[in-house]
N, C-alpha and C positions, 0 to 999 in steps of 0.2 A: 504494500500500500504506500503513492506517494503523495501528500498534501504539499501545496505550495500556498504560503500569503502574505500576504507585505507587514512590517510591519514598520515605523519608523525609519527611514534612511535604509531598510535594509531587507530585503525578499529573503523570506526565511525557509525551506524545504524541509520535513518529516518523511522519514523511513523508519518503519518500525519493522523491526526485523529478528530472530534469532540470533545468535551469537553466535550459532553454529553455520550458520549457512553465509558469513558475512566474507566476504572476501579478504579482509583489512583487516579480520580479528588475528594478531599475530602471536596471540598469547600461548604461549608452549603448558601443556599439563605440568608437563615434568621440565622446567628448563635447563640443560645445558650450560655450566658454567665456561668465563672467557680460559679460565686454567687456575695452576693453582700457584702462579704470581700476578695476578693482572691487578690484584687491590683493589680493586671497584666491590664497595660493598653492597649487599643487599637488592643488586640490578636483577632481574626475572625474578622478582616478589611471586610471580601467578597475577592473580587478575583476570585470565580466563575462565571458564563457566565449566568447570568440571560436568556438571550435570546436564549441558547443554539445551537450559532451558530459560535461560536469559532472552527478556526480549528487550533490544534496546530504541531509541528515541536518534535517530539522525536531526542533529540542529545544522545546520550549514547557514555559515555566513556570504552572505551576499556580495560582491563586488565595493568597494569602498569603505569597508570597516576597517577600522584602524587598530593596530596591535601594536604596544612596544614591546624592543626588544627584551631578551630575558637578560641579566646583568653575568657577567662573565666573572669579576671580581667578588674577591669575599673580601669584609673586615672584621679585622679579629682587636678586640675591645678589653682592654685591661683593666679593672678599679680596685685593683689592691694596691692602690699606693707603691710608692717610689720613685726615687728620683731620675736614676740611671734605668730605662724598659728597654730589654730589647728581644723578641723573637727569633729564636734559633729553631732549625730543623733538620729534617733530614735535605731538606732542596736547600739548604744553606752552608752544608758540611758540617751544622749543630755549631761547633766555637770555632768555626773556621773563617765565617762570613756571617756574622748574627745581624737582623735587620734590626737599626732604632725604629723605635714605635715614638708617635710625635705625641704632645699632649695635647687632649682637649678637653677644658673643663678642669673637672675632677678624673679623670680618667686618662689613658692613652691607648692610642688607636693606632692603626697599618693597615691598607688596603694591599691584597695580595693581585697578583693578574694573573692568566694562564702564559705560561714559558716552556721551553723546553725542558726545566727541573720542579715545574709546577701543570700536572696535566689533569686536566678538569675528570670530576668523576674517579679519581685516584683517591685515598687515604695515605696522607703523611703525616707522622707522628715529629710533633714540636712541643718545644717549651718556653716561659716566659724565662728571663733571667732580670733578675729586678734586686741591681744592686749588686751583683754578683750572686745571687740566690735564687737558681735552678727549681722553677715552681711549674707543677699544673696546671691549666687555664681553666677552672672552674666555669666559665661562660660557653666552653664548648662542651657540642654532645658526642662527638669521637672519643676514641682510648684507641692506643696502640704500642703494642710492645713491639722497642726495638732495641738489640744487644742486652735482650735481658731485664731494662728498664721500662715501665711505664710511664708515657705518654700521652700530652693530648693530641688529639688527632684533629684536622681539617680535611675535607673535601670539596674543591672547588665546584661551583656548577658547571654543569654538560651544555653549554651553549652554546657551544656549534654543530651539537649530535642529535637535539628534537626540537621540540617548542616545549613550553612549561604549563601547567593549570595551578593557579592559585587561589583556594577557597577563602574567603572572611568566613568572619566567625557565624555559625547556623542560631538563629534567633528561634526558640521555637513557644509560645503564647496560646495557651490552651491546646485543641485540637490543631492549629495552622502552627507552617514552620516557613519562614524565610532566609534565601543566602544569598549575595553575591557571588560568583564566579570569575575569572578575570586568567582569559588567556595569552599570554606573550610569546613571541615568536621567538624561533633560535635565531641565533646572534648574525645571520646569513642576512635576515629579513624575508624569507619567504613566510606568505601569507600564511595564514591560518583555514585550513577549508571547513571543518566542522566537528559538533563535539557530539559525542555517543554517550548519550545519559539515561541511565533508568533509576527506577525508586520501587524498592523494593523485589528485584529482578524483573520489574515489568515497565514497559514506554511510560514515559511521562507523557501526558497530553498537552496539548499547545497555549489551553489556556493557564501550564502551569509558569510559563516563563515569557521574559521579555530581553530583547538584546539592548545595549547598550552600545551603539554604534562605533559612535567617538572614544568609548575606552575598552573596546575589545571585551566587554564583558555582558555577563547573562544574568539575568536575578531570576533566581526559582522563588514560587510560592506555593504551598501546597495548605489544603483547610481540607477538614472534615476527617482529620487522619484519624485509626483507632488508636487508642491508648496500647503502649509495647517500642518496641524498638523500630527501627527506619531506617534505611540507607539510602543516600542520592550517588549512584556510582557515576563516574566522569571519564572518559576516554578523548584526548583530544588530537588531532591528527592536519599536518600541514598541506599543503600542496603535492609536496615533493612525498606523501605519504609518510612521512614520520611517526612517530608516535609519540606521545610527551607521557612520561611516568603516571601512570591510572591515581587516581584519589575517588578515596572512598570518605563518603561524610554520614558517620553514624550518629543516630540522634534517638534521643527517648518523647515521647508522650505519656507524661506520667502526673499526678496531681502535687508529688514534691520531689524536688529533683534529689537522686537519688547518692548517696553516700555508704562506701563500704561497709560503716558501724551499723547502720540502719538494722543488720538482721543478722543471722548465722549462716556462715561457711561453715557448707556440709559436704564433707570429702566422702566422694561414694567409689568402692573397689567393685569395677563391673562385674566382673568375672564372679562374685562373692552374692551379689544385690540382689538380683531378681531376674528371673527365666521367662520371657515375655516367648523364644521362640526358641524348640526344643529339635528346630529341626536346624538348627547353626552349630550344635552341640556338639563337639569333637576335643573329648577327652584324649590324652596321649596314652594311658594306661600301662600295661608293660610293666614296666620295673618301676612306673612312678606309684608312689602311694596317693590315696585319695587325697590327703590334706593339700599334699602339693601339684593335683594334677587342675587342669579346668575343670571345672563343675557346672557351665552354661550359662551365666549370669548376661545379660547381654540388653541393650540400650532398649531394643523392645518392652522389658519388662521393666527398666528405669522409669522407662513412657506411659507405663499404666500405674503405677505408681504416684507418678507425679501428676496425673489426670485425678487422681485419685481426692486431691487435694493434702496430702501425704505431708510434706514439705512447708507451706504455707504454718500447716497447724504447730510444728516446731520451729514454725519463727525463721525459718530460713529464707532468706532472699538471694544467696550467692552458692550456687554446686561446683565442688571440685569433681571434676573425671580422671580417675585415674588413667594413665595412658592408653592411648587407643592407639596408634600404628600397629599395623602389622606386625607380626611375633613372628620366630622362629616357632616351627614344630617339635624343635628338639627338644631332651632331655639333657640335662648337666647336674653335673657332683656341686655342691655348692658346700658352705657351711655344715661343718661337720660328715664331711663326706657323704652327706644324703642327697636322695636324687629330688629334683627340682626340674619343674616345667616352666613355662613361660607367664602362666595366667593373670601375673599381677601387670604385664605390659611394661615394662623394664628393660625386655630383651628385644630392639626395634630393628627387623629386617626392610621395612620400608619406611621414607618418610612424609610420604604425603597419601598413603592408601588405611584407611579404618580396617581394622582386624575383623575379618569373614565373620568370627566366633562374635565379633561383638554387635553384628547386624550387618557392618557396609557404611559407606555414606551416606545412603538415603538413612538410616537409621538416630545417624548424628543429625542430620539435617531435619527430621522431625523432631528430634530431641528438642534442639534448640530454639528450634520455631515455638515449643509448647513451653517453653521455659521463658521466653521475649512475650509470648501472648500476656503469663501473668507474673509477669514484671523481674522475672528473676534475670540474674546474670550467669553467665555459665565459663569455666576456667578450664582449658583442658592442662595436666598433666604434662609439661614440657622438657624430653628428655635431651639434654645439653651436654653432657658428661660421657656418655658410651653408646655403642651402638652393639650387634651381634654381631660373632665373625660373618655371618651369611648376609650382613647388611647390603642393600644394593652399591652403595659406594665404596668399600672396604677393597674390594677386590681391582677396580677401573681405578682409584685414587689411595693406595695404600698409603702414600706420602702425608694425606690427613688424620694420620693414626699415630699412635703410641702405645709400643709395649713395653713399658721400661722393668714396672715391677709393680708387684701386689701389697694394698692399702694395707695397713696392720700389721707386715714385715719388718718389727720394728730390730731383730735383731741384723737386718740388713738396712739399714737406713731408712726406711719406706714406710715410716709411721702415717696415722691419716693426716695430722699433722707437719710432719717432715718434708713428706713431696706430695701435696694434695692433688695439684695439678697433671702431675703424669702416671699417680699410682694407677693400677686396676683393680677393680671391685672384682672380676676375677678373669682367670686368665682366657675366658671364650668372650670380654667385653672390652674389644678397643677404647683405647680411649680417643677422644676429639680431641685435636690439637688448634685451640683458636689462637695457638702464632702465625700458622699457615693461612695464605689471604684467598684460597681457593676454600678449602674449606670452611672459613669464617662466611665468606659469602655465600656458602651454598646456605649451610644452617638456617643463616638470616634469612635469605629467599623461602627456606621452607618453614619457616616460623609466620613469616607474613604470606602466605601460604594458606595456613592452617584457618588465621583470622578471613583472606579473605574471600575460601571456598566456603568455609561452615558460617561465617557470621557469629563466633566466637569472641566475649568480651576481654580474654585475658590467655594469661597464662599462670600456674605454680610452675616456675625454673623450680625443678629437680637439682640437688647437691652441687647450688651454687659457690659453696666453699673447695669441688674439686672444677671449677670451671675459671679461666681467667675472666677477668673483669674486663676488656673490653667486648666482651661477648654479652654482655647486659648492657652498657652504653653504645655500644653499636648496634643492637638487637634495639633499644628504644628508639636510635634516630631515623633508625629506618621504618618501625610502625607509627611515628611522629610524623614522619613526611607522608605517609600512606592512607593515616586513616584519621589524628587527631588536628589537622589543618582548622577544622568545624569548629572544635572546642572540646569533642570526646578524646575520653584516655582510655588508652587501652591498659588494664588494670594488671599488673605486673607483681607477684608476690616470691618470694624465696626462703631456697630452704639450705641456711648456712649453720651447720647443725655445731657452735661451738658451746663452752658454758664461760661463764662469766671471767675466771682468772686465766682462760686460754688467749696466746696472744703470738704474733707473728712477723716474718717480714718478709715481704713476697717483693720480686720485678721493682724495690726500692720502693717500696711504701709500707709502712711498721703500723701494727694493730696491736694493742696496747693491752686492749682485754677483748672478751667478747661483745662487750655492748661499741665498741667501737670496730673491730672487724663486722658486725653486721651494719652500722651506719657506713661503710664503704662503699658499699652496695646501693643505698640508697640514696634518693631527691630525684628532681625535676626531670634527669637527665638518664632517670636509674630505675632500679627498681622503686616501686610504690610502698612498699615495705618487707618485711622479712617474719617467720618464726620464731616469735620469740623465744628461744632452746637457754638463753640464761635464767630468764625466769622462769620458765616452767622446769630446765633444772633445781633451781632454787627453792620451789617451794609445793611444786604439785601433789609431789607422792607426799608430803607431808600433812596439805589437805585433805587431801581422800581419806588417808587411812586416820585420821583424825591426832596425829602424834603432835602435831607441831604445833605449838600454839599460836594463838589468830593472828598477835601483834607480830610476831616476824613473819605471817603472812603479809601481813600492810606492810612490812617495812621493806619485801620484795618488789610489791605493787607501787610502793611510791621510786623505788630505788629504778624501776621502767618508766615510769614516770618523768623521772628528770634526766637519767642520763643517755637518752636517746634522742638524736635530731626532732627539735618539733617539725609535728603535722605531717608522722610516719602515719601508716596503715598497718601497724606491725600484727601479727592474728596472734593471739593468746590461746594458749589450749592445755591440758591435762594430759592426754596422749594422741598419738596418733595409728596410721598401720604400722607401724614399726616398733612399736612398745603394749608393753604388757598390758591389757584393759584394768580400764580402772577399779572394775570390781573387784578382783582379784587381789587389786591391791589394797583396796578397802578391805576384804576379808583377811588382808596377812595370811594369805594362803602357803602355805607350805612348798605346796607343789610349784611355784615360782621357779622354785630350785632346779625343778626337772626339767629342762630343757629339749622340745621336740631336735634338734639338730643334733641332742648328744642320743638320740634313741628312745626318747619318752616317744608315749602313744598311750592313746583311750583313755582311761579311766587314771593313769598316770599322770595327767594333765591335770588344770583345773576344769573345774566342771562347766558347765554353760549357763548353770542358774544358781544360784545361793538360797537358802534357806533361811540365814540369820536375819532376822527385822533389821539390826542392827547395822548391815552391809546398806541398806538402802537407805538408812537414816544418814550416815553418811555420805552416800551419794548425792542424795538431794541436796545438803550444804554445799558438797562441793560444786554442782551441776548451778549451783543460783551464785554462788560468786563468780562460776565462768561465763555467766549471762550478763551479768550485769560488774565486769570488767570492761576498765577504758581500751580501745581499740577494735578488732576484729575478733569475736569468738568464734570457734572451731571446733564443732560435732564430729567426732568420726563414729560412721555406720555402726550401730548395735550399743555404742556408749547410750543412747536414751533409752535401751531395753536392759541396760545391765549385764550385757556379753562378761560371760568369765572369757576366762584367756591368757597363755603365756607367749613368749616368746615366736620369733616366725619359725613357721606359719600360723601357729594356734591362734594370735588376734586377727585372723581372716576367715572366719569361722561362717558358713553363708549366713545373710541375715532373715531373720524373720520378722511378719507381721501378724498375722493372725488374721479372722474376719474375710472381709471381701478379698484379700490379697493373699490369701494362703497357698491359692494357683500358683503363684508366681516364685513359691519358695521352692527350693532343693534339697537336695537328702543323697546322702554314698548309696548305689544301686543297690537296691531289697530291703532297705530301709524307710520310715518316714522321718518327716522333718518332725524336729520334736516342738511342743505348745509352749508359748511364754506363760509363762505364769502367774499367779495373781500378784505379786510383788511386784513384776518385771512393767508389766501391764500397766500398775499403780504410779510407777515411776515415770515409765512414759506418759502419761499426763499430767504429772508436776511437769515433765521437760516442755510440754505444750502449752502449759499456764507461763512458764519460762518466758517464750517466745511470743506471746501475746504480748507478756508484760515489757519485752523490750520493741518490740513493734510499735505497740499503743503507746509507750511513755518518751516523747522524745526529749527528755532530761533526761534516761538513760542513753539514749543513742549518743545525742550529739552535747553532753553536758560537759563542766572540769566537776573534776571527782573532788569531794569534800570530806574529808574524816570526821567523823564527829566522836567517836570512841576506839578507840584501838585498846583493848585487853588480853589474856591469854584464853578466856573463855567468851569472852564480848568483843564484839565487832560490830560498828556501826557508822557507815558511811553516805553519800549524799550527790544528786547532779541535779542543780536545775539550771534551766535555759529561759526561762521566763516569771512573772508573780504566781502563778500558778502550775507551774511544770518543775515539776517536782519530785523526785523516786529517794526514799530513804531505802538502804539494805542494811537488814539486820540478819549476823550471823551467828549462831550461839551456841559454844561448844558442849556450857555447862548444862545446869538443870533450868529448871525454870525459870522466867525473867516474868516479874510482874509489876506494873507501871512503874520499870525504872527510868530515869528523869536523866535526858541526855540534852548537853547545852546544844542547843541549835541557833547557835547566834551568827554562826556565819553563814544561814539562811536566810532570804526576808521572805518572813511568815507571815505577812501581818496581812495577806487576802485570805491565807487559809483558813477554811470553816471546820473543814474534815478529812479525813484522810482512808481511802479503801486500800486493803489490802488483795494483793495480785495473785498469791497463792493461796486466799482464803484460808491463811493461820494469824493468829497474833492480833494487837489493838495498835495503834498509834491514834494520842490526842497533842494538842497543840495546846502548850504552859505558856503564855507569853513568849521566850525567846528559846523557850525547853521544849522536848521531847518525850509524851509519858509514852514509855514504849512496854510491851506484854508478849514475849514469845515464849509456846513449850519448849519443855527440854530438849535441847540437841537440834533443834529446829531453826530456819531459814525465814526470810517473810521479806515482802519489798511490800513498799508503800507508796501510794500513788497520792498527792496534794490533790486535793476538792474546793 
């Protein structure tokens, strides 16, 4: 179908067409790197319509529109003071030929140009020298190791190789969403012929846009959108058929705009979750035992689950997926010489294909469609650190690999600490080498890839403390220039697994302790925050199993509190797959001890459900302080039903539901899946009174946290964000608390009339500047301002 009609100064043409059938669409599935010295980061992102079912919007410009050129020059901008600035680099000989940088203002500045030691589209790593003192440039979003040292890195612009698309920021005003667009030509000056947009994989229609003659740009508007997520995808293409880098502009329609802390990150292990489709089921069997072979689990039955309304009711707004790429079929010796399959997706033979076992593509692609309808965000799983020997690039690019030696080798130097970067987790898991700039670039490509085949809001980086760091700052510049142009961010989290007194000195940059090795990682340029692993070393298993008492719990909580960069998203949690379930650890179970990798089995293990009242009385204390902790809380699978559990694999244990969803549970073949229990059952609807209460009370989500008692049996803290927004948490080890009288002065009370309780336990009244507070023994309660 062609439409032609004029519109201002300029005859506008529509083609609405597939993506597949488009002559122009040059987008490779699997791109093809330049090699593995060429330095160009992040180039074949994708961008193509893997599913083939994109229909896009031909806008062609008319004859006499006017485009400027894209700018060839970068300026690199200093304001950390000093007197003597000057820019050294690799295109300068580093202290061979350093350029002064001039001042302007308070700051100094250098405009670079493209040269024969400066070529556009390349990554060179420089530094500032200011005063004699060899500094990072904090104002760039490159990193690059060279001779061992870390680096900031520049990339000139590609302007003599496409045209460019630059979005303004997306306005979006209830149902209706507004943007500019604004295309500039490569540096040649060939015309601009027309740009390929759709919204939501389908044409935009004509009455969503207008051109902008005289400045080469497009303003979209779109009204009546539903509430969920949105994308305006952009393809813009010259005369001479060029292509200028695709931009994707994702936007929400939502009634408040939305914020990590808002709900709970709930990390779900596919393979373990639920069996939507029993006909993808391809256990290894053989020599693997059941705990560690696949058991079916698969995004189908994720989908029915989360239709279920499942999710919502424990307060969760954000899913982690554990890894979906392709698996080896194979079998491996792992940990304690037991055999081991693939099912946890760790072991990646493909990078851009979803695992048969776990549905397919289409299966993520409904996934996340039903997760954008209500309002969730979805993170897959990003594995950065190793791949399988059978991976598709291992064998064509060996040279992106490392097999130096094995993590935890410490009487050969190879502690996980020692050589993080080039150990191996074990010897069938090359490691990624992101010095190599073929490698680095492929990664990147297939990261922004992942985002912008499935419409994925994030990633969990996987053991970013055995990954170098320019592999996070390069990995953001290029989903910056990709997707967040609009104003979205693609939400970035990490798992740099140290504890608080570990500390290091990597490529010339030293980490002091742990709370500063994980602030490395993050900002603007970086990750969006990290695992908290100090503090939950510090004080978790203390919590649960009820030994520590409260006030050096606060004293942990405050000590995150201050000694991490503000306005991190850092996710706070209790355990995760990788550590023992917390009931277990509430029970002081014994069986801790036995270890599945040293030979435990069955009934050797701990059990999957407890008996003691006493195990879930603890639970609930600890399960409401991790709700209503500052930052990102973290559910993993089975923790709301009380999963016993040791060591891996025993906390991968499949989960259950009970009710309408029992279908979807699994069982070792001749067996059934066994019933939660009344306890178990009980528990999980405290966790959903949890999630309510941090949903509905947005003094928890987005409040500063206020102590107002810290004791060894007493705990009682505070967030509000408005006169009436208002959450008191009271935690109490001991016995009974009844109308004890907590100063609440650094509240202002003075609209409060009343105050409801969110888990229907306990009393709070309002004393003038006090707090008459009443909880049972051992018991938990939050408190909502009326």
């Amino acid at each position: 179908m062609k439409l032609s009609f004029v519109l201002p100064s300029v005859v506008v043409a529509l083609v609405a067409c597939s993506a597949a059938c488009s002559s122009d669409n040059g987008d490779a599935d699997r791109p093809t790197p330049d090699g593995p010295d060429s330095g160009r980061i992040g180039e074949d992102g994708g961008g193509g319509d893997p599913d083939g079912g994109k229909i896009e919007t031909d806008i062609v410009f008319a004859d006499g529109t006017a485009f400027e050129k894209r700018e060839c020059t970068l300026t690199v901008r200093w304001t950390g003071g000093g007197s003597d600035v000057k820019l050294a680099g690799e295109f300068t000989g580093w202290a061979a030929s350093p350029l002064p940088m001039t001042k302007n203002g308070s700051a100094h500045e250098i405009s670079l140009a493209p040269s024969a030691n400066l070529i556009g589209g390349q990554l060179y790593g420089y530094k500032i020298i200011v005063d004699g003192d060899w500094r990072l440039d904090p104002g760039n979003r490159y990193r690059k190791i060279v001779g061992g040292e870390m680096n900031s890195g520049l990339v000139l612009p590609e302007c003599e190789a496409r045209p460019e698309t630059l979005a303004g920021k997306v306005e979006v005003n209830g149902s209706a969403m507004k943007v500019r667009v604004t295309v500039r030509s490569a540096a040649d000056g060939d015309l601009l012929e027309r740009v390929k947009a759709s919204l939501d994989e389908s044409g935009v229609p004509k009455s969503s846009f207008t051109i902008d003659a005289a400045a080469g740009a497009i303003d979209f508007a779109f009204d009546g959108l539903a509430k969920g997520k949105h994308t305006l995808s952009l393809r813009s293409f010259d005369k001479k058929g060029r292509e200028a880098e695709p931009v994707d502009l994702p936007f929400w329609v939502e009634d408040e705009p939305f914020d990590y802390r808002d709900g709970v990150l709930y990390m779900m292990l596919i393979d373990r979750f639920a069996n939507g489709n029993a006909a993808n089921d391809r256990p290894i069997s053989g020599p693997v035992h059941y705990d560690a072979d696949w058991h079916g689990g698969d995004l189908e039955g994720a989908l029915e689950v989360m239709k279920s309304g499942y999710f919502e009711k424990l307060g969760v707004r954000t899913i982690w997926l554990s890894p979906l790429n392709a698996q080896t079929d194979k079998w491996h010796r792992g940990d304690g010489d037991q055999i081991f399959s693939a099912y946890h997706g760790y072991w990646p033979v493909k990078s851009r294909e979803v695992e048969p076992r776990f549905g397919g593509d289409a299966a993520l692609r409904a996934f996340v469609a039903e997760a954008h309808r209500r309002g969730m965000r979805v993170l897959l799983d990003l594995i950065n650190n190793q791949v399988h020997d059978d991976h598709e690039y291992v064998q064509a690019h060996p040279d992106w690999f490392r097999k130096v030696c094995q993590c935890g080798d410490d009487a050969n130097g190879c502690g996980w600490s020692v050589k993080p970067f080039e150990c191996l987790f074990q010897p069938y898991l090359p490691d990624i080498d992101w010095t190599n700039a073929g490698a680095e670039k492929q990664f990147i490509a297939d990261a922004v890839n992942w985002i912008a085949a499935f419409d994925l809001d994030g990633f969990r980086v996987d053991a970013v403390k055995h990954v170098e760091a320019n592999s996070v700052y390069n990995m953001r510049a290029e989903l910056a220039r990709r997707f967040e142009q609009g104003g979205a961010r693609i939400f970035m989290v990490g798992e740099t697994a140290v504890g608080e007194n570990d500390q290091g000195t990597f490529f010339g940059e030293h980490f002091a302790n742990g709370f500063a090795w994980i602030d490395a990682y993050t900002g603007p340029t970086a990750l969006d925050g990290q695992f908290d692993f100090p503090t939950r070393h510090n004080m978790a298993d203390g919590l649960v199993n009820g030994d520590k008492p409260l006030n050096e719990v606060e004293d942990q909580i405050r000590k995150a509190e201050t000694r991490y960069r503000p306005g991190n998203r850092h996710v706070r949690f209790l355990n995760g797959h990788d550590n023992p379930r917390i009931a277990s650890i509430a029970a002081k179970d014994p069986k801790l001890g036995c270890r599945w990798a040293e030979g435990c089995r069955d009934d050797a293990l701990p059990p999957l459900a407890y008996a003691d009242p006493a195990v879930y009385v603890k639970l609930k204390r600890a399960l409401t302080v991790l709700y209503s902790m500052p930052g990102v809380p973290y559910l993993y699978q089975g923790d709301e039903v009380a999963f016993g559990g040791g060591a891996d694999p025993d906390m991968r244990r499949n989960m259950l539901f009970g009710g309408a969803l029992a279908s979807l549970e699994m069982a070792r073949p001749g067996s059934q899946a066994p019933t939660l229990t009344t306890a178990q059952l009980d528990l999980r609807e405290h966790v959903r009174k949890l999630g309510s209460a941090r949903t509905s009370a947005r003094a928890l989500r987005r409040g500063d946290r206020k102590t107002l008692l810290g004791e060894g049996d007493l705990w009682v803290y505070a967030y509000q964000t408005g006169p009436k927004e208002i959450a008191v948490v009271v935690v109490n080890r001991g016995g009974a608390v009844n109308a004890r009288s907590i100063d609440a002065s650094q509240l202002q009370l003075g609209s409060v009339t009343k105050w409801t309780s969110a888990l229907g336990n306990g009393t709070a009244a309002t004393n003038g500047t006090a707090l008459a507070i009443s909880v049972g023994a051992g018991e938990a309660a939050i408190f909502a301002a009326q």
